[in-house]
C-alpha positions as CSV (number, residue, x, y, z in Angstrom):
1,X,-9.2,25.5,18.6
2,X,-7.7,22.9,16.7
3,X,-4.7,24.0,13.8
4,X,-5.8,24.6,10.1
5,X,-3.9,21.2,9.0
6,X,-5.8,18.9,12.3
7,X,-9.1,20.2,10.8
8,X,-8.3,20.0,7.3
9,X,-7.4,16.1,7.9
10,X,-9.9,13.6,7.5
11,X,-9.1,10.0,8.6
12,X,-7.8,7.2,6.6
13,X,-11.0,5.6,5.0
14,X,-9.7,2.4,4.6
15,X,-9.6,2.2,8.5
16,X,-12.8,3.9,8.8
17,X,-14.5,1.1,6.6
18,X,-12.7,-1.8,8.4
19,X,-13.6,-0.2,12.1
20,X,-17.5,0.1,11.3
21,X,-17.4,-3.3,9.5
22,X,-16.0,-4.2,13.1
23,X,-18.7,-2.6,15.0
24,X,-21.6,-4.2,12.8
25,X,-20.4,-7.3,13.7
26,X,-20.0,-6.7,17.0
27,X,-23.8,-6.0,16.9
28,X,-24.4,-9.5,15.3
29,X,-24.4,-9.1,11.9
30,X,-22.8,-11.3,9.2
31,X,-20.7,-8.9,7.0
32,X,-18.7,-9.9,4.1
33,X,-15.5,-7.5,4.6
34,X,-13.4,-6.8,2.0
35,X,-12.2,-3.6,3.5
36,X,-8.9,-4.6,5.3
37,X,-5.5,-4.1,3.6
38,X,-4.1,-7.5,6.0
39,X,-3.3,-10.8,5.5
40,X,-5.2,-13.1,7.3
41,X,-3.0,-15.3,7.6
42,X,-1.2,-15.9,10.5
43,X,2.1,-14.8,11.6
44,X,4.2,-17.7,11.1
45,X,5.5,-20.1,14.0
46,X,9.1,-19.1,14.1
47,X,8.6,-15.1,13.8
48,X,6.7,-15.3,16.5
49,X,8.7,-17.6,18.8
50,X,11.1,-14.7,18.5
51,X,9.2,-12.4,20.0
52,X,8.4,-14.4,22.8
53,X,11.9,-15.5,23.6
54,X,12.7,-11.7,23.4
55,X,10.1,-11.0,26.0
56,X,11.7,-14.1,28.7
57,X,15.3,-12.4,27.6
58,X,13.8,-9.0,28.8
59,X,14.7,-7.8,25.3
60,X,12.1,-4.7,26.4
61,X,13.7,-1.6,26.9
62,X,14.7,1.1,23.9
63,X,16.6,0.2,21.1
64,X,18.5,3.1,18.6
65,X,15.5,5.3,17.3
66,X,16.3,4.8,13.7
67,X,16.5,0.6,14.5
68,X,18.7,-1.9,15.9
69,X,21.7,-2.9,13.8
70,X,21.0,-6.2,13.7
71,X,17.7,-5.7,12.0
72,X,19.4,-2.4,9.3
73,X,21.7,-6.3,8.7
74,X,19.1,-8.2,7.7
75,X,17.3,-5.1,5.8
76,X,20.4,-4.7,3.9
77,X,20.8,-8.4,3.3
78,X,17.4,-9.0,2.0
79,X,18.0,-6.3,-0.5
80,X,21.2,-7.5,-1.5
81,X,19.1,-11.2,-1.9
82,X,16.3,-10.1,-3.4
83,X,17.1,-6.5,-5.5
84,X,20.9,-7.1,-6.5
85,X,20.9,-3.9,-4.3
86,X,23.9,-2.7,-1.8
87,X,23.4,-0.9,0.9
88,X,24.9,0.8,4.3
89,X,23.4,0.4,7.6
90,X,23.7,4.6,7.3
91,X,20.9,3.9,4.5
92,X,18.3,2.4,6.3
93,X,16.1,3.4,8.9
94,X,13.4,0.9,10.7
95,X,10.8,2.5,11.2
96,X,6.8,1.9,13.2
97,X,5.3,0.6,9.9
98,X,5.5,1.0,6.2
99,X,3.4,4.3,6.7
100,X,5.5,5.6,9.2
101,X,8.8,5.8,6.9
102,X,6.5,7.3,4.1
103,X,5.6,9.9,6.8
104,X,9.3,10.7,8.2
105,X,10.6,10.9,4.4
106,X,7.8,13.1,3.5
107,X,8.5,15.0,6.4
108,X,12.0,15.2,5.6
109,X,12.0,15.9,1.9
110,X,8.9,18.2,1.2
111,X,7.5,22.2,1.9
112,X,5.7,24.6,1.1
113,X,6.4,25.3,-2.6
114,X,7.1,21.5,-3.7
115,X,5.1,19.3,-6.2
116,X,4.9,15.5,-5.6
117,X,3.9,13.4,-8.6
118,X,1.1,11.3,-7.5
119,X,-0.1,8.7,-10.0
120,X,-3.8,7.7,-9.8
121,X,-5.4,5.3,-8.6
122,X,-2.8,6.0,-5.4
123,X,-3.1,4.7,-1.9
124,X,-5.6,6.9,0.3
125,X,-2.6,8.5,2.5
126,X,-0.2,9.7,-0.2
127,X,-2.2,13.1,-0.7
128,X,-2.8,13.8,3.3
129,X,0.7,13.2,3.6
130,X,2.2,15.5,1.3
131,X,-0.4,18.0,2.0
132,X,0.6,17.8,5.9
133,X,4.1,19.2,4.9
134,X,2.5,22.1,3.5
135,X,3.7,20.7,-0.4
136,X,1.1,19.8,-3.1
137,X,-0.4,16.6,-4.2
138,X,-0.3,16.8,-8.3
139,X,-2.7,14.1,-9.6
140,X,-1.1,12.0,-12.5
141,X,-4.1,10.1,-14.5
142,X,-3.7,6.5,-15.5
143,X,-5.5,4.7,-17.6
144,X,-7.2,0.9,-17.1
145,X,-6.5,0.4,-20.7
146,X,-2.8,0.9,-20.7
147,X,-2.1,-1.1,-17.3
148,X,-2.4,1.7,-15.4
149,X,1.0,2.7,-16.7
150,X,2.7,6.1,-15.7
151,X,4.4,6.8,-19.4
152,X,7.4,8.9,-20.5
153,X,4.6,11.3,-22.0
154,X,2.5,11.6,-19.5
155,X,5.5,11.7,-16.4
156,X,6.9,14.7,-19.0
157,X,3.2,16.6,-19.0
158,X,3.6,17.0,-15.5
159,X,6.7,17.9,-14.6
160,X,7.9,21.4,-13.7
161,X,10.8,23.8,-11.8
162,X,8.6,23.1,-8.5
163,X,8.6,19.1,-9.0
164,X,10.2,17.6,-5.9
165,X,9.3,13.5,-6.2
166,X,7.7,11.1,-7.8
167,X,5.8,8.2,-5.8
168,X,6.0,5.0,-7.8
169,X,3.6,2.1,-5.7
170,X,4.1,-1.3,-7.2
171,X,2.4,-3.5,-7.0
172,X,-0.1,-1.0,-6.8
173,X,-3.0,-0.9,-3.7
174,X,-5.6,-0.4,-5.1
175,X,-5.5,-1.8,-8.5
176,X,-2.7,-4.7,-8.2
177,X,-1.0,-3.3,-11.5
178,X,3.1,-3.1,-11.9
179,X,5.3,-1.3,-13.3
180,X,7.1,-3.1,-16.6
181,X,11.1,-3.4,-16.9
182,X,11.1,-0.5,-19.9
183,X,8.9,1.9,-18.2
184,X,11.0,1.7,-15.1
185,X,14.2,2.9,-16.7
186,X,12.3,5.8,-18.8
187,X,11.1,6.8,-15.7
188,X,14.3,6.7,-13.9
189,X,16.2,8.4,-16.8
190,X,13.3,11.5,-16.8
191,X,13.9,11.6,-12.8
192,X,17.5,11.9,-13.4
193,X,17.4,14.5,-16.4
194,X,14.8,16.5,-14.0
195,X,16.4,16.4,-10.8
196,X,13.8,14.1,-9.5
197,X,13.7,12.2,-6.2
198,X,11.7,8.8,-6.8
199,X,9.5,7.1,-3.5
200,X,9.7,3.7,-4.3
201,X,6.9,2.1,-2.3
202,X,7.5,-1.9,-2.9
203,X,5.8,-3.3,0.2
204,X,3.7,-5.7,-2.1
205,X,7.0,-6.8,-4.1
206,X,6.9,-11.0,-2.7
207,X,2.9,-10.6,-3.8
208,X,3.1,-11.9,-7.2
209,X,1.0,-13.5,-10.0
210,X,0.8,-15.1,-13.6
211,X,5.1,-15.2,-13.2
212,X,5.6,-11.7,-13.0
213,X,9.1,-10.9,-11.3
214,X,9.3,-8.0,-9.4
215,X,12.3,-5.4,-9.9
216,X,13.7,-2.8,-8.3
217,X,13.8,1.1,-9.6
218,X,17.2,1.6,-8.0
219,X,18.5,-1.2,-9.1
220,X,18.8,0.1,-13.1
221,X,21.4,2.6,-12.6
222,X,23.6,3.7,-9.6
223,X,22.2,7.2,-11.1
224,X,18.8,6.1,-10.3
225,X,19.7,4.7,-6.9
226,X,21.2,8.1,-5.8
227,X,17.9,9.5,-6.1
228,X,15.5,6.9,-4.8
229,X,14.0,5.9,-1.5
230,X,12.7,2.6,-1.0
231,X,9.6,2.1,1.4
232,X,9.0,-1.2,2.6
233,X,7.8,-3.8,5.5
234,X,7.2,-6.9,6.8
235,X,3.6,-6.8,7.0
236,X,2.2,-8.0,3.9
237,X,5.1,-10.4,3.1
238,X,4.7,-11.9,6.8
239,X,1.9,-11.4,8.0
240,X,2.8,-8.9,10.5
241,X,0.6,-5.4,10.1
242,X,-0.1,-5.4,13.2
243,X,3.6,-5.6,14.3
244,X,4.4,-2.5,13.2
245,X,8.1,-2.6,11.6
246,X,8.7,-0.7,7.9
247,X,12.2,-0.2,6.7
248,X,13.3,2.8,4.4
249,X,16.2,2.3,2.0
250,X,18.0,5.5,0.1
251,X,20.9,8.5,0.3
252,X,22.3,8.5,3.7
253,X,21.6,12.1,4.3
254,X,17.8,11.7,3.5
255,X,17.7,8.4,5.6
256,X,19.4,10.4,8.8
257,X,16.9,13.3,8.8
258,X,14.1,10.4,8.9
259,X,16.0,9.0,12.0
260,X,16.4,12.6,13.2
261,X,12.7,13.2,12.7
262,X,11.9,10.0,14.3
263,X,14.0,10.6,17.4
264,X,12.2,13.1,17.9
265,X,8.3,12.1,17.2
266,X,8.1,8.0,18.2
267,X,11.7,7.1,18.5
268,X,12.6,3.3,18.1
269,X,10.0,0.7,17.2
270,X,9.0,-1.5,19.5
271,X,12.3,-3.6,20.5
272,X,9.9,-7.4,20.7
273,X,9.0,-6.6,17.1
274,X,12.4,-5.6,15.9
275,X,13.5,-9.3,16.7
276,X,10.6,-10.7,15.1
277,X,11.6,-8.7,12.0
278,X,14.9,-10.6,12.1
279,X,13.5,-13.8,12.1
280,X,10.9,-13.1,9.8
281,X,14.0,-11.7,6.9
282,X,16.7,-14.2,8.1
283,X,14.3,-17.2,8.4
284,X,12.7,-19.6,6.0
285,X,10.7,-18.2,3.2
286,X,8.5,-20.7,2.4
287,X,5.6,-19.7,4.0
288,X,5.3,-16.4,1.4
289,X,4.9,-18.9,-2.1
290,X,2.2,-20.8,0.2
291,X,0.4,-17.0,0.8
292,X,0.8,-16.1,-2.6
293,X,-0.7,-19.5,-4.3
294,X,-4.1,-19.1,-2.3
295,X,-4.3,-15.4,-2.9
296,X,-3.9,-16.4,-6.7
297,X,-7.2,-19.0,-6.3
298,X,-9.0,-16.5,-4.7
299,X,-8.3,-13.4,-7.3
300,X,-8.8,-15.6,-10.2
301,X,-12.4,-16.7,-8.8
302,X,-13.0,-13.0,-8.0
303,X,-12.1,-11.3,-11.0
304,X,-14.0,-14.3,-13.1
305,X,-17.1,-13.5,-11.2
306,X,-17.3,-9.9,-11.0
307,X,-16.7,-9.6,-14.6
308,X,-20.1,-11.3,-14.9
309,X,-22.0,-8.8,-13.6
310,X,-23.5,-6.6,-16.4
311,X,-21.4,-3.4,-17.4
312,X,-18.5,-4.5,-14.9
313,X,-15.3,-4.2,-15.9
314,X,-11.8,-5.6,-13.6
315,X,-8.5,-5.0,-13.9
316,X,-6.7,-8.7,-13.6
317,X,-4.3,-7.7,-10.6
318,X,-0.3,-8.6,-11.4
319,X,0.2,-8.8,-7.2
320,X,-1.0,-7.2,-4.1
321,X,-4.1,-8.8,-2.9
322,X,-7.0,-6.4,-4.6
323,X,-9.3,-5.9,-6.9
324,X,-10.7,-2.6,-8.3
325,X,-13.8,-3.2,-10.8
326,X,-15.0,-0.3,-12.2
327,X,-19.1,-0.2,-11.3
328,X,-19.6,3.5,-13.3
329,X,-22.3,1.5,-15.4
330,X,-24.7,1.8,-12.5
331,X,-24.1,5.4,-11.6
332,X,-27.5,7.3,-11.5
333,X,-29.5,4.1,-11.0
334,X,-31.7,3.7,-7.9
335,X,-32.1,1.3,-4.9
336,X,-35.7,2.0,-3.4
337,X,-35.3,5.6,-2.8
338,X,-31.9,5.9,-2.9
339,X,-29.7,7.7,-6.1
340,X,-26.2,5.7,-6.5
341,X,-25.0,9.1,-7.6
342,X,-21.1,8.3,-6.5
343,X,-18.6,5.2,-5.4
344,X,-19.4,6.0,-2.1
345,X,-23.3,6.3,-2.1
346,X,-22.4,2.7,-4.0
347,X,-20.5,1.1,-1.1
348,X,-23.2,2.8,1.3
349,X,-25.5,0.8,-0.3
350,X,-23.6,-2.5,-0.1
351,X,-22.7,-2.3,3.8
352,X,-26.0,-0.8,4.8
353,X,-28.4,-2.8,3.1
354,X,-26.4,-6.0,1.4
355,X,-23.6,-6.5,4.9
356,X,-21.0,-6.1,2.3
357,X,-17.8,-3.9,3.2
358,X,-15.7,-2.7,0.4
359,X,-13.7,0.9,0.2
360,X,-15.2,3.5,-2.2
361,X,-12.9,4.4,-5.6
362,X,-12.9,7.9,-5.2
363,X,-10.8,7.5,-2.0
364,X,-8.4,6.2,-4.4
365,X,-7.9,9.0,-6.9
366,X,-11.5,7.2,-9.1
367,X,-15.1,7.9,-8.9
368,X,-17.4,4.9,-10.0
369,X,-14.4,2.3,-9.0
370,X,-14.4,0.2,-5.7
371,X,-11.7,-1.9,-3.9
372,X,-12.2,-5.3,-2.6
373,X,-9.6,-7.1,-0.3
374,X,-9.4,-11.0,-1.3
375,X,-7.0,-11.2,1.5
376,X,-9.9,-13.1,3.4
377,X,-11.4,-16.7,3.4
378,X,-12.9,-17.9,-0.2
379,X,-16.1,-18.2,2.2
380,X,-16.6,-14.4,2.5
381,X,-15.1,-13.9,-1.1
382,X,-17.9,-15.8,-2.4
383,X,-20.5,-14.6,-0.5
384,X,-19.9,-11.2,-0.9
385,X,-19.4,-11.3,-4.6
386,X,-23.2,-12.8,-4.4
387,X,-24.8,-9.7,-2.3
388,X,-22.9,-7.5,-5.0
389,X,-24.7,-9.2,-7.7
390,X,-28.0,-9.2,-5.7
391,X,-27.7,-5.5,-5.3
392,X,-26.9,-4.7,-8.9
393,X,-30.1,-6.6,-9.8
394,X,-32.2,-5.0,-7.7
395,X,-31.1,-1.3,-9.0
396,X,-33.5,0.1,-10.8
């Protein structure tokens, strides 16, 4: 008999999408995937030169659980470079993935009793997480209208005696919005008045449009910093999800239960990858604005034609490489004997019958809502935006 929390645990449905878009096309047939959350680009030239040159050095055995040193170095010089942000190598942990540290901090701050502040539309593992360490999920609702903005008002509405954390995602997957300079620090200062830990999840913060320039929570207020824990990775900014290497950043008691809770579960991340981190942080940088220019083309085109489909509306993303057009117009219309009664019935719909993979909103925190992953060729971009159309006209 499996435990209450196994069979209360359903898997992550972004995976689920990408893994039967796999095994349609394994059977022949052309899909249009927009499901994956990964670059496809590849990983650049010199990042992966490291890893092979680690491999003829025999660089295989374990490393330190919580990360090598040399790695925590270039962690803490990349946020020193890019967040005016100081840390010690007692502050960071490398973890198996961006996912991985959220896991091992969740583990390491929440229980039963705790509220987490989750603002919606969230990324799909935020709520299994929390609810894995026996603390609850509490749904903050933002609006389209207001940039999807967590406000001073709203954060207050929410909070309190059992309020543990906030989880601040930005740029945001699914909806690409960000979090503006003035909200940041009301936020920070209500965290601080409430005795607040803040999860900053900044993984998308090189994936930037229309000259928006990423910032930092922690780096307001040293009284904000004492409270928050970064999340991040090299995946998105390098290409490198399938690598598996995230990096935490916070208080040094918080970061060593992580690495205590890690020594424990996977212990260190895969020593080849760890080198390739290196190079990936302390090499050239140029191939990120290349990344980010073509993601640009390809949201602009996607945005401009979605929002020609009757009744669509679509958030214009600030970074991250998605899009998250709301689609309620055509809730309770009909394809042949089929009722489009939800997002998911929706993207049903689109894979079965139009070979056009795309993750249902309500995974995300909202019904009616879907996400679509431009981070693919403008080839499938444009013709999956066409079978979209196609299958809103033939609605009836």
């Amino acid at each position: 008999m499996l435990s209450k929390r196994a069979e209360a645990l359903k898997p992550s449905p972004t995976l689920a999408i990408s893994a039967k878009e796999k095994a349609l096309k394994a059977k022949g047939l052309d899909i249009a995937g927009f499901g994956a959350g990964e670059p496809d680009f590849d990983t650049p030239e010199h990042i992966k030169q490291a890893a092979i040159d680690a491999i003829n050095k025999n660089f295989t055995r374990y490393t330190p659980a919580s990360g090598m040193d040399e790695l925590k170095d270039a962690v803490i010089e990349k946020f020193k470079r890019d967040n005016n942000l100081t840390y010690k190598r007692e502050e960071i942990i490398i973890s198996c993935g961006g996912k991985h540290a959220l896991f091992n901090l969740f583990e390491a701050l929440f229980q039963e009793n705790d509220e987490v502040l989750v603002p919606s539309p969230y990324w799909v593992s935020y709520p299994p997480m929390i609810e894995l360490t026996g603390a609850k999920p509490v749904i903050i609702e933002t609006d389209e209208k207001e940039d999807y903005q967590v406000t001073p008002q709203l954060l207050k509405r929410h909070i309190n005696k059992n309020t543990k954390a906030i989880i601040l995602n930005y740029p945001s997957n699914p909806v690409g919005s960000v979090y503006y300079k003035e909200n940041l620090e009301a936020i920070g200062k209500i965290a601080v008045e409430n005795n607040l830990y803040i999860i900053s999840d900044e993984i998308y913060e090189k994936i930037t449009y229309d000259e928006y320039v990423h910032t930092s929570i922690a780096s307001f207020d040293n009284a904000f910093k004492e409270r928050t824990i970064i999340c991040h990775g090299v995946s998105k900014t390098y290409a490198m999800t399938g690598w598996r290497i995230g990096f935490a950043a916070g208080p040094g008691h918080i970061i060593k239960a992580m690495a205590n809770i890690q020594s424990q579960s996977t212990s260190n991340p895969t020593s080849v990858s760890q080198m390739a981190a290196i190079a990936a942080l302390n090499g050239p940088q140029d191939f990120i604005p290349m990344m980010v220019r073509e993601f640009k083309n390809r949201k602009d085109y996607l945005v401009k034609e979605l929002l020609t489909i009757e009744g669509v509306t679509c958030y214009n993303p600030r970074g991250a490489f998605y899009v998250f057009p709301n689609f309620n117009s055509i809730i309770g219309k009909r394809y042949k004997d089929r009722v489009i009664d939800s997002s998911t019935s929706w993207t049903e719909v689109l894979l079965e019958d139009f070979h056009t993979a795309v993750v249902p909103g309500i995974e995300f925190g909202k019904e009616g809502y879907i996400r679509l992953s431009f981070a693919t060729s403008m080839e499938v971009i444009k013709k999956g935006v066409e079978r979209i159309k196609q299958a809103v006209n033939e609605l009836k």
